[in-house]
FIZA-152048 format. One record per residue (C-alpha): x, y, z. Coordinates in steps of 0.02 Angstrom, whole numbers. Last residue first. Layout:
BEGIN
<node xx="X" yy="Y" zz="Z"/>
...
//
This chain:
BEGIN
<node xx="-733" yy="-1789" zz="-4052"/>
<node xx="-716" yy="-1980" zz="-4060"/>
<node xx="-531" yy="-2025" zz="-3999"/>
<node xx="-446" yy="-2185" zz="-4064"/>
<node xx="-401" yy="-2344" zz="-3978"/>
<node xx="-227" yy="-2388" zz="-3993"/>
<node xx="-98" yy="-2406" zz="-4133"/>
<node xx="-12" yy="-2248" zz="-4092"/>
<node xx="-26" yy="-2199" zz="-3883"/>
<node xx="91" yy="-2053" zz="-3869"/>
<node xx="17" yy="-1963" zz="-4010"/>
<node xx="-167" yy="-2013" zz="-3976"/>
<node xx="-136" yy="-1916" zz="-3804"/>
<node xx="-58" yy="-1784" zz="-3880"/>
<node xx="-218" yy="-1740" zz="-3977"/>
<node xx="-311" yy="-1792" zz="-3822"/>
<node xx="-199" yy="-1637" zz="-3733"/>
<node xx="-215" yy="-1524" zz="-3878"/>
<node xx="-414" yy="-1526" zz="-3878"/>
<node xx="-431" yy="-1539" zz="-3674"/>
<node xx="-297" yy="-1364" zz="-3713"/>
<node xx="-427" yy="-1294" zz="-3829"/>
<node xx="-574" yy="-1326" zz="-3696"/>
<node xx="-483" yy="-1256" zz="-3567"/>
<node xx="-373" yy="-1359" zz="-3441"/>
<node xx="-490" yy="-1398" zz="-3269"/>
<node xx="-453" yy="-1256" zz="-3114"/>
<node xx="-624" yy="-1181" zz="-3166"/>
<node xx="-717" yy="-1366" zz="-3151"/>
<node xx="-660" yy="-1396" zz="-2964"/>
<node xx="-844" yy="-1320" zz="-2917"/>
<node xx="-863" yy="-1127" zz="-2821"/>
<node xx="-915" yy="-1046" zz="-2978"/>
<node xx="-982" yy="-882" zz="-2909"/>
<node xx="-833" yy="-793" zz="-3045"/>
<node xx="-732" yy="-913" zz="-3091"/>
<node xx="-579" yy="-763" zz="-3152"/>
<node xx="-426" yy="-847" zz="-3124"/>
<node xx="-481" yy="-1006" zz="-3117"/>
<node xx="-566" yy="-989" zz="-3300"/>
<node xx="-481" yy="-1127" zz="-3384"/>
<node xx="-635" yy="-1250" zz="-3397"/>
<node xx="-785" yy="-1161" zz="-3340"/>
<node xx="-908" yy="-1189" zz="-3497"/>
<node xx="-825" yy="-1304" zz="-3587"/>
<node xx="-776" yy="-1393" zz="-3438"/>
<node xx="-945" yy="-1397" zz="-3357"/>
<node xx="-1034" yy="-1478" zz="-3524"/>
<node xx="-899" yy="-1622" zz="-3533"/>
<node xx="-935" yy="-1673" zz="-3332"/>
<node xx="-1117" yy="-1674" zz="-3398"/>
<node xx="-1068" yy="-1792" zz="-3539"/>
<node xx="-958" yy="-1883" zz="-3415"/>
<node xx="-1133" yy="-1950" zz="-3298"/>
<node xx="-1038" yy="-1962" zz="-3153"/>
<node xx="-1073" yy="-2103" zz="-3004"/>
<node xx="-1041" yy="-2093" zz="-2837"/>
<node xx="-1022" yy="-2298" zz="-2732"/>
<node xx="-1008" yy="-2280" zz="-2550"/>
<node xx="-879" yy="-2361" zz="-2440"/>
<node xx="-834" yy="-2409" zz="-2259"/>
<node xx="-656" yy="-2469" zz="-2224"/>
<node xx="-567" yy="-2632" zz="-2246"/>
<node xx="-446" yy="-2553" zz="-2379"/>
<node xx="-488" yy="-2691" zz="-2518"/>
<node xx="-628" yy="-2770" zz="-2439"/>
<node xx="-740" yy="-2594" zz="-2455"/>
<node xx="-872" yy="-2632" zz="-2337"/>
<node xx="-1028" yy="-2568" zz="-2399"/>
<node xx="-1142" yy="-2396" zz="-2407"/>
<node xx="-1283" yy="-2425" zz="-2513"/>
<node xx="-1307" yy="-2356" zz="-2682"/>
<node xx="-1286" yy="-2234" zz="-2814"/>
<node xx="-1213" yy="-2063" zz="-2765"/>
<node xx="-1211" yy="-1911" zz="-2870"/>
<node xx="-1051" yy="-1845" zz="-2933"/>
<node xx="-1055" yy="-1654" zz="-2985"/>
<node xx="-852" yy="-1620" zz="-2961"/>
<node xx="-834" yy="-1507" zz="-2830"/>
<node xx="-995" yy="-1528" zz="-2739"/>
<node xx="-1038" yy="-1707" zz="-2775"/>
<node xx="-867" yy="-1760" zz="-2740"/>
<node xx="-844" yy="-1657" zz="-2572"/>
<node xx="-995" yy="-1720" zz="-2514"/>
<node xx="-943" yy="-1897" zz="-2550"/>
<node xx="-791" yy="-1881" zz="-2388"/>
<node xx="-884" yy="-1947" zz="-2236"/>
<node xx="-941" yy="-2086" zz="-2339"/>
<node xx="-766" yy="-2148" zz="-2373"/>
<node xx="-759" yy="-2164" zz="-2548"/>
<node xx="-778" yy="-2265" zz="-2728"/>
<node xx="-781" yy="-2214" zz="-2888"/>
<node xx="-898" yy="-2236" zz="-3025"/>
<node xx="-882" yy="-2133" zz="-3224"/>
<node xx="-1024" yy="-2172" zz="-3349"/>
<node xx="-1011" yy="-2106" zz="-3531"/>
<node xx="-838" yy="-2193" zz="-3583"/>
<node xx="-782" yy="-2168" zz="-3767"/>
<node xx="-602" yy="-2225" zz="-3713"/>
<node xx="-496" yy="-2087" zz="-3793"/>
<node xx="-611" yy="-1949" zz="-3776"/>
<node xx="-746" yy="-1977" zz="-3628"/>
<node xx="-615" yy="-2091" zz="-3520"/>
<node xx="-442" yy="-2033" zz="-3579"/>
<node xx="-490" yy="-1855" zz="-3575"/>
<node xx="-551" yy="-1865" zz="-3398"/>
<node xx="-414" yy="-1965" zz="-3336"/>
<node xx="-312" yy="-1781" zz="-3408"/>
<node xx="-433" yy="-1687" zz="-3317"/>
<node xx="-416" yy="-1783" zz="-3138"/>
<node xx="-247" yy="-1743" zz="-3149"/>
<node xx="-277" yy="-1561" zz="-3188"/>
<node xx="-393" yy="-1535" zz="-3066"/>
<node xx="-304" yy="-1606" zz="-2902"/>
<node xx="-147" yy="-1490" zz="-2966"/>
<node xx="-228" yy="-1353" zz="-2993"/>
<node xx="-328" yy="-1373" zz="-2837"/>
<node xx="-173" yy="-1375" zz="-2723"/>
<node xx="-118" yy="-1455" zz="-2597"/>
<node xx="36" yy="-1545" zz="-2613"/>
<node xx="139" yy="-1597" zz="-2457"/>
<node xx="43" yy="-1710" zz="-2394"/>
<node xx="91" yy="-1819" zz="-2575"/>
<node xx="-69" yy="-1845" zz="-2662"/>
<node xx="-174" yy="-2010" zz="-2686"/>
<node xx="-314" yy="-2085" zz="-2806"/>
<node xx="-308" yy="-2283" zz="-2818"/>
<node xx="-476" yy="-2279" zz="-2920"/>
<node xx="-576" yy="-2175" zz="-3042"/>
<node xx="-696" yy="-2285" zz="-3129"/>
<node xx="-752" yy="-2353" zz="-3293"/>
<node xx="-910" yy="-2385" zz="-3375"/>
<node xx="-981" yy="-2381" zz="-3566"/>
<node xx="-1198" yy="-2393" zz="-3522"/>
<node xx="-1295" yy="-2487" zz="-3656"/>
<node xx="-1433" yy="-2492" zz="-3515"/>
<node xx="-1395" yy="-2667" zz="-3448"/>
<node xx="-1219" yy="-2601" zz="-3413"/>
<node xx="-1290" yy="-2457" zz="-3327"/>
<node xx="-1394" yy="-2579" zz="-3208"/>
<node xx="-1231" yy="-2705" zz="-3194"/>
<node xx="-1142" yy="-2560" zz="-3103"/>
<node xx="-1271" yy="-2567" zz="-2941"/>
<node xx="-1294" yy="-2765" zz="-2954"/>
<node xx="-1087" yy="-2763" zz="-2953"/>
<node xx="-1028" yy="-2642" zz="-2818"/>
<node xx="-924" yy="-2702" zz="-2694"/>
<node xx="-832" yy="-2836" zz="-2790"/>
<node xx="-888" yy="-2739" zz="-2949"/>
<node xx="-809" yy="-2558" zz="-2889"/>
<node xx="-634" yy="-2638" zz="-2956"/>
<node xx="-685" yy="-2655" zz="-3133"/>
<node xx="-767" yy="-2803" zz="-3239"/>
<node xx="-659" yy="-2951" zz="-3293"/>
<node xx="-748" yy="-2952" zz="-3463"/>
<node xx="-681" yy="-2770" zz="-3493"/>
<node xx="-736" yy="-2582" zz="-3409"/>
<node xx="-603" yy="-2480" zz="-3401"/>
<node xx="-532" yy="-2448" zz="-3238"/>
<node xx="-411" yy="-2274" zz="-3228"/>
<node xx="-277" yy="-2236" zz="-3104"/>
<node xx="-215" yy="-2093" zz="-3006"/>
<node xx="-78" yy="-2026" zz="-2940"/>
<node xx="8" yy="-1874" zz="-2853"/>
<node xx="171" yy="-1818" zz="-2791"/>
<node xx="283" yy="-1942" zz="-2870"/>
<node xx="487" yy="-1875" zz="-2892"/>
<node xx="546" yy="-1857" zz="-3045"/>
<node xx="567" yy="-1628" zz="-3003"/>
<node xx="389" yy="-1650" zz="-2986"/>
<node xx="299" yy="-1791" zz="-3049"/>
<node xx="103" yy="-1821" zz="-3076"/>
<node xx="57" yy="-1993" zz="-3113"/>
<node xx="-64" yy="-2080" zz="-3211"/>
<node xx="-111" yy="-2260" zz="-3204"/>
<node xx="-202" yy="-2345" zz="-3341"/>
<node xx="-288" yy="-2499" zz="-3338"/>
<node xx="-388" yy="-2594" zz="-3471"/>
<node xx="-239" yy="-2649" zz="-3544"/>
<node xx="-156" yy="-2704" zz="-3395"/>
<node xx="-6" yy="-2714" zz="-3271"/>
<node xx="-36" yy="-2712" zz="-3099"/>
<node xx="-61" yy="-2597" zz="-2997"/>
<node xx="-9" yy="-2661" zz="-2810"/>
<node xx="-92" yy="-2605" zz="-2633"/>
<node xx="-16" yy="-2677" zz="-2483"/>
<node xx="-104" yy="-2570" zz="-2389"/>
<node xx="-263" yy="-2579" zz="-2275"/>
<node xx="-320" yy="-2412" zz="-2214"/>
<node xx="-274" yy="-2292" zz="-2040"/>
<node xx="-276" yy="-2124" zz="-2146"/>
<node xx="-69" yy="-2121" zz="-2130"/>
<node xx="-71" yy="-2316" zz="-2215"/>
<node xx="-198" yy="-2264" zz="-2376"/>
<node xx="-51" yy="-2095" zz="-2398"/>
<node xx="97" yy="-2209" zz="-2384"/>
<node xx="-1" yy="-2373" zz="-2471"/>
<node xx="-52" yy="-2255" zz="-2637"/>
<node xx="104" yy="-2155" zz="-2617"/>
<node xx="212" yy="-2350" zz="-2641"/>
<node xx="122" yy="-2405" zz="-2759"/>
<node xx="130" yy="-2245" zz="-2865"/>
<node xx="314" yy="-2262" zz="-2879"/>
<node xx="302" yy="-2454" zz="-2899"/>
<node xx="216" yy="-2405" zz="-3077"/>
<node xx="329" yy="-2276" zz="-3132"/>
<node xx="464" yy="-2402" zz="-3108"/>
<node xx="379" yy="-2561" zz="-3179"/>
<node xx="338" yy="-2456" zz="-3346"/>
<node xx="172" yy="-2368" zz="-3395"/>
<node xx="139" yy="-2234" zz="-3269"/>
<node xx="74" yy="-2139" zz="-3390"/>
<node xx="119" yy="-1944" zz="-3353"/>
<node xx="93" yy="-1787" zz="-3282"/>
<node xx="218" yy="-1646" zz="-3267"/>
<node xx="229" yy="-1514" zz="-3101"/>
<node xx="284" yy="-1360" zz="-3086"/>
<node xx="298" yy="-1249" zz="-2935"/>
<node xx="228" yy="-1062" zz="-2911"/>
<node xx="315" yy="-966" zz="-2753"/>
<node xx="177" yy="-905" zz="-2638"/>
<node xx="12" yy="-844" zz="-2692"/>
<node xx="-93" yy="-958" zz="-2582"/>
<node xx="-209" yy="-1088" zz="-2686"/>
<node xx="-336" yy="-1144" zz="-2570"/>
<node xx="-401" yy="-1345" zz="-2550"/>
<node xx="-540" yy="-1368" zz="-2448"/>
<node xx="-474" yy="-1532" zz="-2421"/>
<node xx="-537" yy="-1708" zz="-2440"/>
<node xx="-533" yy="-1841" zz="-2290"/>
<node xx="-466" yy="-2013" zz="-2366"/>
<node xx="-541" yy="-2130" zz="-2464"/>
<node xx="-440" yy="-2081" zz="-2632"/>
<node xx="-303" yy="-1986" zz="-2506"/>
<node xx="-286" yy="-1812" zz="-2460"/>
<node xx="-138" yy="-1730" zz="-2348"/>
<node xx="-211" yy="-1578" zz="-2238"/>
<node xx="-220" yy="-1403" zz="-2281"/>
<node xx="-138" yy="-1240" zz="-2241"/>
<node xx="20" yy="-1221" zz="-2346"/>
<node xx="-42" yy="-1211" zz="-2513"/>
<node xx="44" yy="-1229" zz="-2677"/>
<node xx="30" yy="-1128" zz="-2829"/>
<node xx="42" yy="-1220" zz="-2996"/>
<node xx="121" yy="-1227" zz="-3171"/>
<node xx="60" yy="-1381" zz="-3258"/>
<node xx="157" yy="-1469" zz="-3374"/>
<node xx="35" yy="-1598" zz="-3479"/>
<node xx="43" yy="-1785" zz="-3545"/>
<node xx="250" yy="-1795" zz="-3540"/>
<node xx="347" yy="-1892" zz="-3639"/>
<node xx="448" yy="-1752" zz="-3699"/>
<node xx="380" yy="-1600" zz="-3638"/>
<node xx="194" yy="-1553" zz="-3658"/>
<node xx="119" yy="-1356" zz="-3593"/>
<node xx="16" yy="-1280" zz="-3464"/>
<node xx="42" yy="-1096" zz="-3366"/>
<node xx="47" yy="-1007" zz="-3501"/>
<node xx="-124" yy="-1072" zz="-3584"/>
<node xx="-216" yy="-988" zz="-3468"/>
<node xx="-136" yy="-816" zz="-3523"/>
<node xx="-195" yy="-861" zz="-3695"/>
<node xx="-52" yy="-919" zz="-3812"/>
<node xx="-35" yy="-862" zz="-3985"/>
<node xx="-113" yy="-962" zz="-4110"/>
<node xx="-31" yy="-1028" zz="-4277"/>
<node xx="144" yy="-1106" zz="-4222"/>
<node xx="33" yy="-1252" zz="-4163"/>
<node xx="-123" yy="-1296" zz="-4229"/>
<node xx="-96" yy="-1482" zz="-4296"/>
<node xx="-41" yy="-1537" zz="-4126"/>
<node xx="-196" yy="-1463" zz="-4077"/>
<node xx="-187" yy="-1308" zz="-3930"/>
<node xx="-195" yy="-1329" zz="-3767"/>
<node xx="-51" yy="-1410" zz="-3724"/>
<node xx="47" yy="-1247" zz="-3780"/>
<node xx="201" yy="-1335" zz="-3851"/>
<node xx="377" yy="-1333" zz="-3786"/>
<node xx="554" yy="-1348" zz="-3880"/>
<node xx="694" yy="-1436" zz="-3787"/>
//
């Protein structure tokens, strides 16, 4: 099976050598992006509404992960099930299902086939998103503006992941298929109010709102918002640097470069023919 630097355009490859970033991340088969990554074994399991870790890489033995769309019935019940293991172990409601939808997409991250992390995408469509039954004067403001929403929902990792490469790289790849694929400039999600520090430090969220119910885990909520031009400005200029982040102390260094963001919305477009197409 041959392997291609993900960070590099489809159209590129053969004609750059690699970067020692670039090792670590490369496209398989149907996979998005596979990540090489080194685990920790001193933090607690996080959820979407759950408590956040500080998450530490230890040098111990590096794993790999792949991500992909969870865009078949399998994939799909795989992340079901995480999402209501990890939403049932912090005390929430389960009996969470994804459905299937065009203005839904559900990523996963796989090791060795099995689910160790997930996330899903809401774009914004006549039927609103998620964050509207709690959320709907707050979202309708943007809207009114010209605004392109979508939110970051159903996020959960195995407890037995904890890594930042592996947070970072999932959340990279919604990322691209929000700002690139999507042409989304206003990213919401929804967490435990406890937990939004770790959003607005890691990640530069800003929160917008009161805190709520949330009726679909029957647990307090507040509503963060991203502006995804500014998330675009931090990964060009910290994307791929983990290694060497210098005082950076956001998620942004663990993010894919700015050539591999180019390769992975490249491959993106690949796996995803007749859809919408990326603006660069």
């Amino acid at each position: 099976m041959v392997q291609v630097t993900a960070g590099i355009s489809l159209l590129e490859v053969g004609k750059m050598a690699k970067t020692p970033h670039d090792k670590d991340k490369t496209e398989t088969s149907d996979a998005i992006a596979e990540v090489s990554y080194v685990p920790s074994e001193t933090e607690p399991p996080f959820s979407e509404e759950g408590a956040p870790p500080e998450f530490q890489d230890i040098a111990v033995d590096r794993k790999t992960f792949k991500i992909r769309r969870a865009n078949t019935d399998e994939g799909r019940n795989s992340a079901n099930m995480l999402i209501n293991r990890m939403y049932s172990w912090r005390g929430y409601a389960t009996s969470h299902h994804m459905p299937a939808s065009a203005n839904l997409i559900t990523l996963v991250a796989t090791e060795n086939h099995s689910v160790i992390g997930t996330l899903s995408i809401s774009f914004d469509s006549p039927v609103g998103i998620l964050a509207d039954e709690t959320y709907k004067d707050e979202i309708n403001i943007f809207r009114g503006r010209g605004s392109r929403v979508c939110e970051f929902t159903k996020l959960a990792f195995d407890p037995n992941v904890r890594s930042k490469q592996v947070l970072a790289s999932v959340f990279h790849v919604a990322f691209i298929y929000a700002w690139h694929i999507w042409n989304c400039t206003d990213l919401f999600i929804e967490v435990n109010p406890r937990h939004r520090r770790f959003y607005e430090r890691l990640l530069g969220f800003k929160r917008y709102g009161k805190i709520k119910n949330n009726p679909r885990v029957n647990a307090p909520a507040v509503l963060l918002w991203l502006d995804l031009g500014y998330a675009e400005q931090q990964i060009q200029k910290f994307g791929g640097s983990n290694s060497h982040p210098g005082s950076e102390k956001s998620l942004y260094p663990y993010f894919f470069s700015h050539r591999e963001e180019e390769g992975i919305a490249h491959r993106l477009l690949d796996l995803n023919r007749g859809g919408r197409k990326m603006v660069c």
